[in-house]
C-alpha positions as CSV (number, residue, x, y, z in Angstrom):
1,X,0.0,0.0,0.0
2,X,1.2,3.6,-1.2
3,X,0.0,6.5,0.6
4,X,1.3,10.1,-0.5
5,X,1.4,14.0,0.9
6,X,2.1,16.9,-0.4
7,X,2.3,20.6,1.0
8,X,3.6,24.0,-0.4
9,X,5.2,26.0,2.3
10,X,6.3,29.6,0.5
11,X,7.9,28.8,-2.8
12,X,8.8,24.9,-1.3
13,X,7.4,21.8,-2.2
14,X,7.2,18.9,0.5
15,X,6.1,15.5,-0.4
16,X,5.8,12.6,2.1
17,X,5.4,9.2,1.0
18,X,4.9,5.7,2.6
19,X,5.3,2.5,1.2
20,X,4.8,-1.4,3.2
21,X,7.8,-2.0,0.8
22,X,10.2,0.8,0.8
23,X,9.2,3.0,4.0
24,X,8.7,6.7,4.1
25,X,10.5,8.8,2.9
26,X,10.9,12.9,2.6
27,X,11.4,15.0,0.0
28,X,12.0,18.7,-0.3
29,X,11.7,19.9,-3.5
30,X,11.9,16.7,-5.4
31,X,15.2,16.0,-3.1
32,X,15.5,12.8,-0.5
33,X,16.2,14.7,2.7
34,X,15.2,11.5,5.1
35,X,14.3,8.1,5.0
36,X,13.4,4.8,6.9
37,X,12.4,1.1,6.4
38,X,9.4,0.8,9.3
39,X,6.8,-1.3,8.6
40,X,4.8,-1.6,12.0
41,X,5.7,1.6,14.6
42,X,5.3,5.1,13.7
43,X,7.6,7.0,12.1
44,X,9.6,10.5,12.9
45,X,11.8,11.5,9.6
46,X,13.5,15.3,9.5
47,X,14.6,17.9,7.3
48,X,15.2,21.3,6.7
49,X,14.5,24.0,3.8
50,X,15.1,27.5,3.4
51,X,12.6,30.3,3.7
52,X,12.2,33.6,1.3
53,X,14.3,35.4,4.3
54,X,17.1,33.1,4.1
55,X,16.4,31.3,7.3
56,X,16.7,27.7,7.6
57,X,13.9,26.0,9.1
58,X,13.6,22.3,10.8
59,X,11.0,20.3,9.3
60,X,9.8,17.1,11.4
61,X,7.1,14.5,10.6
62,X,5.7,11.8,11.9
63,X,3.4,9.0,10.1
64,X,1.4,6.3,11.8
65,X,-1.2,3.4,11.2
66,X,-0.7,0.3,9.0
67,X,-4.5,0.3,6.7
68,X,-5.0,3.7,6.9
69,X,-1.9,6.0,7.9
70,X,-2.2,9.7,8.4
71,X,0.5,12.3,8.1
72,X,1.8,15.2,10.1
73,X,4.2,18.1,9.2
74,X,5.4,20.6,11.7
75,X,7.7,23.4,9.9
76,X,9.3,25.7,12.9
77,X,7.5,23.7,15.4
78,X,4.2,24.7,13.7
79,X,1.6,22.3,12.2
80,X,1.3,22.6,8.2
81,X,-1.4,20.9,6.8
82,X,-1.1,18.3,4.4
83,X,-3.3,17.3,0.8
84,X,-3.1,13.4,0.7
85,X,-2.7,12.9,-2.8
86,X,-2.7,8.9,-3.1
């Protein structure tokens, strides 16, 4: 099963994905920032992008369920939501 999220945060695209075969992984503007192979306890990947002002900001989410899994993003320690695409 292949579930999939995506969010825009000022000119940055963040995409989530989750996979029983290949794990989650995250992607900041089409780039692999963190990855794991979890198929049964949540999961916590990281990352960082840059804002319009230069600043870098932590990116942290966390993914959980095995038939339906939901998604969570936190950019600068605030919730950002997500559009499930798949």
């Amino acid at each position: 099963m292949k579930s999939e999220w995506i969010a825009k945060y000022e000119e940055t695209v963040i995409k989530i994905t989750t996979n029983w075969f290949s794990g989650e992984k995250l992607y900041v503007n089409n780039e692999l920032q963190d990855e794991q192979i979890n198929f049964i306890t949540p999961s916590n990947l990281s990352g960082n992008l840059i804002n319009k002002e230069g600043q870098k900001l932590d990116i942290k989410t966390n993914t959980s369920g095995f038939f339906t899994v939901s998604c969570r993003l936190f950019i600068d320690n605030k919730k950002v939501e997500l559009k499930q695409t798949k």
